[in-house]
TORTORGU-959938 format. One record per atom (N, C-alpha, C): residue number from 1; residue in one letter; y, x, z; atom name. Coordinates in steps of 0.2 Angstrom, whole numbers. Atoms other than C-alpha are relative to their C-alpha. Layout:
residues N
NUM | A | Y | X | Z | CA
...
end
This chain:
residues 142
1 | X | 6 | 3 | -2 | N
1 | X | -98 | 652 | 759 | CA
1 | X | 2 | -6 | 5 | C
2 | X | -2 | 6 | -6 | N
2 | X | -97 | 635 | 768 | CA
2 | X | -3 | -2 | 8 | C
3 | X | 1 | 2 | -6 | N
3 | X | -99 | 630 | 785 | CA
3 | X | 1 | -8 | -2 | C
4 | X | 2 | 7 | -2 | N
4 | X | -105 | 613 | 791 | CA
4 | X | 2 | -1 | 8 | C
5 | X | -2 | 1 | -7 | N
5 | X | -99 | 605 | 808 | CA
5 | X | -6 | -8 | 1 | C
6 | X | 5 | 6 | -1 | N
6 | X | -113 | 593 | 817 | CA
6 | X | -1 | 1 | 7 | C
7 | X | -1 | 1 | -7 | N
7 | X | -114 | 588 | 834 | CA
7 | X | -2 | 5 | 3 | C
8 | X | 1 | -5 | -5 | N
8 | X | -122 | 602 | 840 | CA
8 | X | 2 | 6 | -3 | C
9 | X | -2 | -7 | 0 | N
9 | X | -111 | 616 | 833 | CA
9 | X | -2 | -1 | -8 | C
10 | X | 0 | -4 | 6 | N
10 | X | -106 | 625 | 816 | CA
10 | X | -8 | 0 | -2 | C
11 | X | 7 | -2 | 1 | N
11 | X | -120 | 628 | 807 | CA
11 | X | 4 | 3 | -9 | C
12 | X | -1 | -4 | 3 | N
12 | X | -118 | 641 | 794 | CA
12 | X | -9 | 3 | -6 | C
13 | X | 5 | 1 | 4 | N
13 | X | -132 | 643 | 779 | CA
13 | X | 3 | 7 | 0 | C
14 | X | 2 | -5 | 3 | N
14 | X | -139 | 660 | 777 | CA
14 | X | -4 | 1 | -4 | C
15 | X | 9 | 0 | 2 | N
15 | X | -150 | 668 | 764 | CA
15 | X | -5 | 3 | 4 | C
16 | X | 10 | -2 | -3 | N
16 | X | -168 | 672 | 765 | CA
16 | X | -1 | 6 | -1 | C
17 | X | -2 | -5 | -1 | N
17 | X | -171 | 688 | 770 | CA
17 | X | -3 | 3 | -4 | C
18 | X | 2 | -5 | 6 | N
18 | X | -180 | 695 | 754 | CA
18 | X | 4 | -2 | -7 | C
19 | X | -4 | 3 | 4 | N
19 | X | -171 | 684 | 743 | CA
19 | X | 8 | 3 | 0 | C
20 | X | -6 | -1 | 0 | N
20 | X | -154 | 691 | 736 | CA
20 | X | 5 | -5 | 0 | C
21 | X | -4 | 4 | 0 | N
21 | X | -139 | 682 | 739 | CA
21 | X | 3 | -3 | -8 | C
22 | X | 0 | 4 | 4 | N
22 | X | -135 | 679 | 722 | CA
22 | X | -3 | 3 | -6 | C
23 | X | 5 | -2 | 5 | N
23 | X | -150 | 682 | 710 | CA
23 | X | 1 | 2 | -8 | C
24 | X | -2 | -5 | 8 | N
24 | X | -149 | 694 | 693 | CA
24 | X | 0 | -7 | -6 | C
25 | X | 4 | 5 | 4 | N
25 | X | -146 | 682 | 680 | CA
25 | X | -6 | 3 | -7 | C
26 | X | 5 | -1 | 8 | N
26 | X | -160 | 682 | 665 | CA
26 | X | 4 | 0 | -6 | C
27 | X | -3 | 2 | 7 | N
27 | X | -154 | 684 | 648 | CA
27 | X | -4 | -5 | -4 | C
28 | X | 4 | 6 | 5 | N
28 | X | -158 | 670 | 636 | CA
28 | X | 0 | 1 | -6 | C
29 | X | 2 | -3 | 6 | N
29 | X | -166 | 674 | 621 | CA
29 | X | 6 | -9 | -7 | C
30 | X | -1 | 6 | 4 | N
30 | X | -159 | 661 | 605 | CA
30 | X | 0 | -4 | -2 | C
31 | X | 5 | 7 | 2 | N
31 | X | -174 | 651 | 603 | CA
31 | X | -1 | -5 | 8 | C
32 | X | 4 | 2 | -5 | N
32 | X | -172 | 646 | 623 | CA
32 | X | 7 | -6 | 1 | C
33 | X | -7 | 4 | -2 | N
33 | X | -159 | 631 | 622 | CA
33 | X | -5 | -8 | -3 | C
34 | X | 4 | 3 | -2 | N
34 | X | -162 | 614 | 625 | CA
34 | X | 3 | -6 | -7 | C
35 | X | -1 | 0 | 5 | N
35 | X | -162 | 603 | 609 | CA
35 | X | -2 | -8 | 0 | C
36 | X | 0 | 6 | -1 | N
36 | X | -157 | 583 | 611 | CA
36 | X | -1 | -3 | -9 | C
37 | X | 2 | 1 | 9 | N
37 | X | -166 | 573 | 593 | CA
37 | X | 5 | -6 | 1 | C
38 | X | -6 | 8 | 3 | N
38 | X | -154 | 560 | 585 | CA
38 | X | -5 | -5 | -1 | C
39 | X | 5 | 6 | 0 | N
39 | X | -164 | 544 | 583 | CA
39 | X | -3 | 0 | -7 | C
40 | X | 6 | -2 | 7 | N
40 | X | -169 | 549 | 564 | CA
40 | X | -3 | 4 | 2 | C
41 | X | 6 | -3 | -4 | N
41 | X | -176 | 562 | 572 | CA
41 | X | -7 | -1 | 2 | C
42 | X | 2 | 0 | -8 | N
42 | X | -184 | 556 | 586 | CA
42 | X | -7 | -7 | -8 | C
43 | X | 6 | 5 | 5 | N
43 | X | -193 | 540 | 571 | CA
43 | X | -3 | 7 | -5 | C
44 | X | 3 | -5 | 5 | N
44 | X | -196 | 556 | 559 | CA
44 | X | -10 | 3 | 6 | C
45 | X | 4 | 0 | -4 | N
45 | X | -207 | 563 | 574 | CA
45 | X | -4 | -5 | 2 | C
46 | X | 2 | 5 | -2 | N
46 | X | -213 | 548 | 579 | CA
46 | X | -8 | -1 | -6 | C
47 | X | 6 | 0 | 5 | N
47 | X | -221 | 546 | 560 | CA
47 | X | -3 | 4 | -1 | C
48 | X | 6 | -5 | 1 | N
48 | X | -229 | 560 | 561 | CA
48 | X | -5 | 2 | 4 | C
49 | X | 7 | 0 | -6 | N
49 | X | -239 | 558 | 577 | CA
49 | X | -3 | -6 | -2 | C
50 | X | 6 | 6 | 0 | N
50 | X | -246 | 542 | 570 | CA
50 | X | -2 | 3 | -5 | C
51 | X | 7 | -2 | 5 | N
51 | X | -254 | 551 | 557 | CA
51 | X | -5 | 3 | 1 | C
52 | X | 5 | -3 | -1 | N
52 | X | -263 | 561 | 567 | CA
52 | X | -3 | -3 | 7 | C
53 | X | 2 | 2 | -6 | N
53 | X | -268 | 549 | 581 | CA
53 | X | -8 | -2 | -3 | C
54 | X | 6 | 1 | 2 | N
54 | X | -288 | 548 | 582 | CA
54 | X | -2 | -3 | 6 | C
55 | X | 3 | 4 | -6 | N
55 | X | -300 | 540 | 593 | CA
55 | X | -7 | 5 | 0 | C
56 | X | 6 | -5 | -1 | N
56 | X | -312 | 549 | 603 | CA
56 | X | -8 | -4 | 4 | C
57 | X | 6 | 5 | 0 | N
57 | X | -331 | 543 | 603 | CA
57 | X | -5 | 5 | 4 | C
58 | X | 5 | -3 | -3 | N
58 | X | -345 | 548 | 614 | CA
58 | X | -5 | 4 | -5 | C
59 | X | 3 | -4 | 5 | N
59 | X | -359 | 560 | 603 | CA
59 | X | -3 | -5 | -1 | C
60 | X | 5 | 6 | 4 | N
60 | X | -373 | 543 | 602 | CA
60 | X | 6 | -7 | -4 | C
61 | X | -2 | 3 | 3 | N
61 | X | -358 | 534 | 596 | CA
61 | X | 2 | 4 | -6 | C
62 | X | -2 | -5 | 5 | N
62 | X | -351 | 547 | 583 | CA
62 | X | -7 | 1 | -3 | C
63 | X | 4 | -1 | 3 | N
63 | X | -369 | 548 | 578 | CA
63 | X | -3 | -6 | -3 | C
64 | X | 4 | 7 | 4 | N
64 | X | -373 | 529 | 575 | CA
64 | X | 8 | -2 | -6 | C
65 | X | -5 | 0 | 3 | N
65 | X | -354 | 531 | 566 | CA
65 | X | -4 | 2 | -9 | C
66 | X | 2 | -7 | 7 | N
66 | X | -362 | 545 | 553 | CA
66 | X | -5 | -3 | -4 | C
67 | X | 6 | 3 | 1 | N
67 | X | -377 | 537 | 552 | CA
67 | X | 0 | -8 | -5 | C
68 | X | -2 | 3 | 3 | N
68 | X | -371 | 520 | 546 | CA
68 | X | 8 | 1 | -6 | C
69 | X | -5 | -4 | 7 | N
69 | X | -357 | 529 | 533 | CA
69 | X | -4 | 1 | -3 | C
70 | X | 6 | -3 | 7 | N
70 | X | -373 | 537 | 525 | CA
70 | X | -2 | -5 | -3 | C
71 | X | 2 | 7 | 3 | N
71 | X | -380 | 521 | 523 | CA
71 | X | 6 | -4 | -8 | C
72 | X | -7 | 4 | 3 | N
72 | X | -363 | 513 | 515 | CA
72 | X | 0 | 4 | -6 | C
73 | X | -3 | -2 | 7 | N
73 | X | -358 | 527 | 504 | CA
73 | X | -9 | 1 | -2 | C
74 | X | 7 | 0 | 3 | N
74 | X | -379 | 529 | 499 | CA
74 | X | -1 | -9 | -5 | C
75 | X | -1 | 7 | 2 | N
75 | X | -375 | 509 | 495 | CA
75 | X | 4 | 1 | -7 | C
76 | X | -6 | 1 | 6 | N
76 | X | -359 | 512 | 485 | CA
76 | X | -4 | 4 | -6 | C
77 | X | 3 | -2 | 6 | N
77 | X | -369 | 525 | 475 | CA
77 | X | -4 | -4 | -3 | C
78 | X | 5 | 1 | 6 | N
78 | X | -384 | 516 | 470 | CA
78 | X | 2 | -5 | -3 | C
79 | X | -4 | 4 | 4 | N
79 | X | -371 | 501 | 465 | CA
79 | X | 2 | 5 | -4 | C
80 | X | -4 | -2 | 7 | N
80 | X | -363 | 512 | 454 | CA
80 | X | -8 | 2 | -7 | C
81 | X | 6 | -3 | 4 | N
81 | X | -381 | 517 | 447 | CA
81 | X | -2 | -6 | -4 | C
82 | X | 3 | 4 | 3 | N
82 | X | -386 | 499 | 444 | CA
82 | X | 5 | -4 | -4 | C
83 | X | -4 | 3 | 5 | N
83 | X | -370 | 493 | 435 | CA
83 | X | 4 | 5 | -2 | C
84 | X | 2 | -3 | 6 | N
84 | X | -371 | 507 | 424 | CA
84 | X | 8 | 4 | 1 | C
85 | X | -7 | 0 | -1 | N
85 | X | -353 | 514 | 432 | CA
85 | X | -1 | 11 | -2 | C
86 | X | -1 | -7 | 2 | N
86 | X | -351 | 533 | 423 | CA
86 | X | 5 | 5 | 4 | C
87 | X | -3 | -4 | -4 | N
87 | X | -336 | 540 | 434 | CA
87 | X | 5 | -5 | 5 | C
88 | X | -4 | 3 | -7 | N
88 | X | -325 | 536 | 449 | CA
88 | X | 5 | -8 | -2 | C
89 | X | -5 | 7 | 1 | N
89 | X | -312 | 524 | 440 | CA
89 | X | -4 | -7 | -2 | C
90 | X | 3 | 6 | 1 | N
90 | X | -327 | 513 | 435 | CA
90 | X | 0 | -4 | 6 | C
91 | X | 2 | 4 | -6 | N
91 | X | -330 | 497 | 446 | CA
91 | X | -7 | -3 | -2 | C
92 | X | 7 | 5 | 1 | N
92 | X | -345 | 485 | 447 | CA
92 | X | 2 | -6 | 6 | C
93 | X | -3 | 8 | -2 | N
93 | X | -342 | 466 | 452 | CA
93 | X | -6 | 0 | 5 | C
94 | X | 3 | 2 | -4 | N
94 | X | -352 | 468 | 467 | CA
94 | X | 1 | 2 | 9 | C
95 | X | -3 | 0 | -6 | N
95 | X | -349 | 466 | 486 | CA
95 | X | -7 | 0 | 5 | C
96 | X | 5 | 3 | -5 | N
96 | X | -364 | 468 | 500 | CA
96 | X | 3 | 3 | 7 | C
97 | X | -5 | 0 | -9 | N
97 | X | -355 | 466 | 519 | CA
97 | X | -8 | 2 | 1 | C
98 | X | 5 | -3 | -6 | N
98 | X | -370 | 478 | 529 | CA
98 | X | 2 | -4 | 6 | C
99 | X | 0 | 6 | -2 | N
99 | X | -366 | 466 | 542 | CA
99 | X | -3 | -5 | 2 | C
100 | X | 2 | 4 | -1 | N
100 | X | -369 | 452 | 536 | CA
100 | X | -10 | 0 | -4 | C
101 | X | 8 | -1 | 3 | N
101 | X | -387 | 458 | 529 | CA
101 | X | -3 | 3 | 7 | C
102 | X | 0 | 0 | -8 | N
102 | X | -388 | 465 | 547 | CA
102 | X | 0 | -6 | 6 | C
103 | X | 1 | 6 | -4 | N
103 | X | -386 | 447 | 554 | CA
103 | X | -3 | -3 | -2 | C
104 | X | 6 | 7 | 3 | N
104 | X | -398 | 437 | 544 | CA
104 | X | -7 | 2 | 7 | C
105 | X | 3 | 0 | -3 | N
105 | X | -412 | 435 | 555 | CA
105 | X | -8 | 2 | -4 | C
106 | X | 7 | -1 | 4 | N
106 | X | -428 | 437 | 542 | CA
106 | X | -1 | 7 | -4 | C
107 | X | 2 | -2 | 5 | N
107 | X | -436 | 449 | 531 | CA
107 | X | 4 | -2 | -7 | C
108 | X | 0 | 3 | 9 | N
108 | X | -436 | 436 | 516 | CA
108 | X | 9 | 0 | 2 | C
109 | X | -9 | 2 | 1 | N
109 | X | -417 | 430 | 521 | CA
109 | X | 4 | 6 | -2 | C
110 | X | -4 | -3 | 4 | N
110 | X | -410 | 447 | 518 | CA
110 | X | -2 | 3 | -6 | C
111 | X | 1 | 0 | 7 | N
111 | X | -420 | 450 | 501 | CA
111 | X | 3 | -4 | -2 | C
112 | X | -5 | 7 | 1 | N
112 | X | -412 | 433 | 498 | CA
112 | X | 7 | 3 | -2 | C
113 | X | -9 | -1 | -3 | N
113 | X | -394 | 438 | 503 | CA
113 | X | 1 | 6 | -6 | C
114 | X | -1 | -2 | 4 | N
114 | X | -395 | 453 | 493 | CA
114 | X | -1 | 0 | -8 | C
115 | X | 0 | 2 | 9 | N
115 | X | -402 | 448 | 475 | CA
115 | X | 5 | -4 | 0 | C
116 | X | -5 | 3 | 3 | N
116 | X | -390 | 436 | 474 | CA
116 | X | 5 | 3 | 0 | C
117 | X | -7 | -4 | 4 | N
117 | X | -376 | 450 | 475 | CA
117 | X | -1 | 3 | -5 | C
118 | X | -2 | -5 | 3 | N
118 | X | -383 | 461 | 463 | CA
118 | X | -6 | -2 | -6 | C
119 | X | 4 | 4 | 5 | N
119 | X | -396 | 447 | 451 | CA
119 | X | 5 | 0 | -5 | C
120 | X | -3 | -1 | 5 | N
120 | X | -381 | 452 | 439 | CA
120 | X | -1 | 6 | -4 | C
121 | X | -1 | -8 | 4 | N
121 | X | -384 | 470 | 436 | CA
121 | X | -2 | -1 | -4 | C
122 | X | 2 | 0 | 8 | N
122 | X | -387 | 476 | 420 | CA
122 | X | -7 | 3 | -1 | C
123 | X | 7 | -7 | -1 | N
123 | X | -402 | 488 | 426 | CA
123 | X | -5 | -5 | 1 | C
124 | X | 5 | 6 | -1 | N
124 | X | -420 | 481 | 425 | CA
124 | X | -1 | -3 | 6 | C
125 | X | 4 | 4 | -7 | N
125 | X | -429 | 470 | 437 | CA
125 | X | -2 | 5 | 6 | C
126 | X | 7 | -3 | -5 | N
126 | X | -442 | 482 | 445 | CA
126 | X | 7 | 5 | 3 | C
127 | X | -7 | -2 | -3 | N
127 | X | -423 | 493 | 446 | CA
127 | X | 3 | -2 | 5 | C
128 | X | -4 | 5 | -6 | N
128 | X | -415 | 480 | 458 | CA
128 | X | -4 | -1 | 5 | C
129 | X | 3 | 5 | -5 | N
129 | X | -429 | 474 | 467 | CA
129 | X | -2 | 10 | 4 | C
130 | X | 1 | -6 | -5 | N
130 | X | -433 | 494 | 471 | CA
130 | X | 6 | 4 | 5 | C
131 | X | -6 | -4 | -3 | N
131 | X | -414 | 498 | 478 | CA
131 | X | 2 | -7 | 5 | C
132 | X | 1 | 4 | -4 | N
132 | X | -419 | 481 | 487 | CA
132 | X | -3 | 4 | 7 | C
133 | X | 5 | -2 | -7 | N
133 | X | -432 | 488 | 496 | CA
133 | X | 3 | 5 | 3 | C
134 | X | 1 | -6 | -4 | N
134 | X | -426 | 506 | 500 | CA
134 | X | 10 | -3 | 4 | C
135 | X | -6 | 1 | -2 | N
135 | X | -408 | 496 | 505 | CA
135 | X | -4 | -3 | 7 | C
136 | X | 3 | 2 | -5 | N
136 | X | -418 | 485 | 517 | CA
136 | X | -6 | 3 | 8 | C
137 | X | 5 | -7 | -4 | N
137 | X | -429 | 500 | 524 | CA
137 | X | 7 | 4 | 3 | C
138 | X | -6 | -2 | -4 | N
138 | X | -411 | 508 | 528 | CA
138 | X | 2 | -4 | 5 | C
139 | X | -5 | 2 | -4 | N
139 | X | -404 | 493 | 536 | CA
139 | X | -4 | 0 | 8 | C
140 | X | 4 | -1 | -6 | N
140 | X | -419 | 494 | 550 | CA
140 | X | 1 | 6 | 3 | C
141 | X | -2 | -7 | -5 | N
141 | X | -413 | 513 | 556 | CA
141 | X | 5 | -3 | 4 | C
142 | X | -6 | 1 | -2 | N
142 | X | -395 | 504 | 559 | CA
142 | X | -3 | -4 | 10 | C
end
């Protein structure tokens, strides 16, 4: 044991009086070791926490989230209705940004905005003009 000298005298460290002087070691199991990652590693982990990194949203934000996706995908479906699209790999030559149907300022403007994305379909008239209305009747909940 060592001794210290300091102006006021030796001073000699003792233990504590419940504490053993030199404590039982533990045995260590062979999953308990300490495990430095090489830099492939370290990018390997790396790419795997970015695939599960999420974002977290209050419930009336995650509710007006859900709520417009229903819209969207109830969109994509009745495009796929009215250009006659039979299964998933089909497409239809048409694009409406919910958006920008959400910023026109009128009634007529976004009837407008809409017939002219979808005044190609192959489906009838009274067809179009009714996936107008119930489109325009959704975009009011948003």
């Amino acid at each position: 044991m060592a001794t210290y000298t300091s102006a006021m005298g030796p001073y000699r460290p003792t233990p504590a009086p419940n504490r053993p002087a030199n404590p039982p070691r533990i045995p260590t199991s062979p999953n308990s070791q300490v495990n430095f990652h090489t830099p492939v590693q370290k990018e390997a982990i790396h790419e795997q926490k970015k695939k599960y990194l999420t974002a977290k949203y209050g419930a009336q934000q995650m509710n007006l989230i859900r709520k417009r996706l229903k819209v969207e995908d109830w969109i994509d479906d009745e495009l796929r209705i009215l250009y006659n699209c039979e299964d998933d790999a089909d497409t239809y030559d048409c694009e409406i940004d919910l958006d920008d149907v959400l910023d026109l300022d009128t009634e007529r403007e976004r009837w407008q905005y809409i017939w002219e994305k979808v005044c190609n379909a192959p489906q009838q008239r009274d067809v179009t003009e009714r996936f107008i209305e119930d489109l325009l009747q959704k975009a009011k909940t948003l």
